[in-house]
Every structure is written in structure tokens, then in C-alpha cells.
N, C-alpha and C positions, 0 to 999 in steps of 0.2 A: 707173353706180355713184355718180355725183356726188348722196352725201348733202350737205346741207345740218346741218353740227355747231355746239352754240354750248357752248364751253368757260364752267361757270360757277365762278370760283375762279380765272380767271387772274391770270400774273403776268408780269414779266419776267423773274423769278430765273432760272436755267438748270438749277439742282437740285432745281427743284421740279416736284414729277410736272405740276401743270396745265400747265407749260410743255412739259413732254417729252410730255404727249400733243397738245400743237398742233402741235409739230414732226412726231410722228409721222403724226397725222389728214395734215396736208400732205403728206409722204413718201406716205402711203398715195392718193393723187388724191382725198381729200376739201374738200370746199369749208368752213372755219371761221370762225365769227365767238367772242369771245372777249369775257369779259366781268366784270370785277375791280375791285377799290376803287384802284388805281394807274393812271392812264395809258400807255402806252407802244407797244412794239411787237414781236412774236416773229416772228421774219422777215416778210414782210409784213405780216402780222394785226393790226391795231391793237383796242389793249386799251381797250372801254369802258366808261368807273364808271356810267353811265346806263342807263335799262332800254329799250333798243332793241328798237323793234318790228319783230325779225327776221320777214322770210318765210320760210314752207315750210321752217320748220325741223325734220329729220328727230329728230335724236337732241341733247336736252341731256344733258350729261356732267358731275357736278358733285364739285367740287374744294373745298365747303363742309364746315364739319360742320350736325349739324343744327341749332342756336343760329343757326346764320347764318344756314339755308336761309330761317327761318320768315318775311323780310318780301321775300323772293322767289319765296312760292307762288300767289300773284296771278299775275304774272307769269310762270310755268313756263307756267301754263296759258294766259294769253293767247298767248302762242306756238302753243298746240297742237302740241305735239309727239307722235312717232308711240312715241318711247319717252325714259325718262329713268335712265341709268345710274347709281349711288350706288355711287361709287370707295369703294373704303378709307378708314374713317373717318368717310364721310360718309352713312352709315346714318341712316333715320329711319322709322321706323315712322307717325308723323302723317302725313308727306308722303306715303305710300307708301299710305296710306286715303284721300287727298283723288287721288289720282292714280288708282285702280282707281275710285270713284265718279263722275271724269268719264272710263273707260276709257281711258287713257291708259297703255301697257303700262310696267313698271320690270321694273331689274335691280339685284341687287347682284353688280357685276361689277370688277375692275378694266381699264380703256379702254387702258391698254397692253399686258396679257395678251392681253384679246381680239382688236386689231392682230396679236401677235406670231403667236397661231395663228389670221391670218385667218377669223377670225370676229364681224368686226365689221361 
């Protein structure tokens, strides 16, 4: 099961869902890397403002709206990722046409629901 997930929109806050789904993605035996304009750390995971060039990253999960997304669609896709979920809020229709043209599967889903009824 060990997906490789990279939280885009994280934080440190504790009330903020990017945070509650790294905590949970953990909880749940996923492997996270996490990635946000603050430094810091959600229980081990440290939070990076740079655009790291994750491996074999399964699922980006993103915690943006779409204003923000737009100078991290380079980037999504360098990753290659096998899919890209658009939490609440963070709907985009552009991304979501630059993502089906290099097949790259999306959802609009929320990352905590689909944990809760394993099915993530």
C-alpha cells in the first residue's frame, strides 16, 4: 500500500484540513512529503516552501485554490503523478485540462472523506 502522497497547501496549523490530512495519510501507513509557503513540521513531515523533486509520487493532494495552483502546474507534472485530487475549494478547471492532456488521472474529491471510507 505504501503510496508515496505529496500534501500541496501545507501547514502547521492543526485546524487546517492540509494538516489533518498529513496526520491522517500517516495514520493511514502512507508515506508523505508535504509542501507549503511556511517551513516547519507535522509530526515528522517536514514542510517544504521549495519545489522538490519528489520520487514516484503516487497521489498529489492539493490544499490550493486555483490562483495559487497556477505557478505549480509545471511542477505537478514534473512529478508525474498517477493522480491529482482537488480538495474543497481547490477546483480548477485549467489544471484539470493540462492534467487529462498529459493523462494524468484527477479527482474532485475530499482526502479526508476518502481516508474515512477507505477508499483512498
Amino acid at each position: 500500500m505504501n503510496k508515496k502522497i505529496l500534501v500541496l497547501g501545507a501547514t502547521i496549523k492543526p485546524n487546517r484540513y492540509s494538516n489533518m490530512a498529513v496526520r491522517k495519510l500517516l495514520e493511514n501507513g502512507f508515506e508523505v512529503k508535504a509542501l507549503g509557503n511556511k517551513k516547519g513540521e507535522i509530526l515528522e513531515v517536514a514542510i517544504y516552501t521549495s519545489k522538490e523533486l519528489f520520487k514516484n509520487i503516487h497521489t498529489v493532494t492539493l490544499y490550493l485554490n486555483a490562483k495559487n495552483q497556477k505557478s505549480y502546474y509545471d511542477y505537478i507534472l514534473s512529478l508525474k503523478p498517477k493522480r491529482v485530487i482537488f480538495n474543497p475549494g481547490a477546483e480548477n478547471v485549467e489544471l484539470e485540462k493540462i492534467l487529462t492532456k498529459n493523462n494524468i488521472k484527477f479527482e474532485r474529491a475530499c482526502t479526508l472523506v476518502l481516508l474515512s471510507m477507505e477508499e483512498y
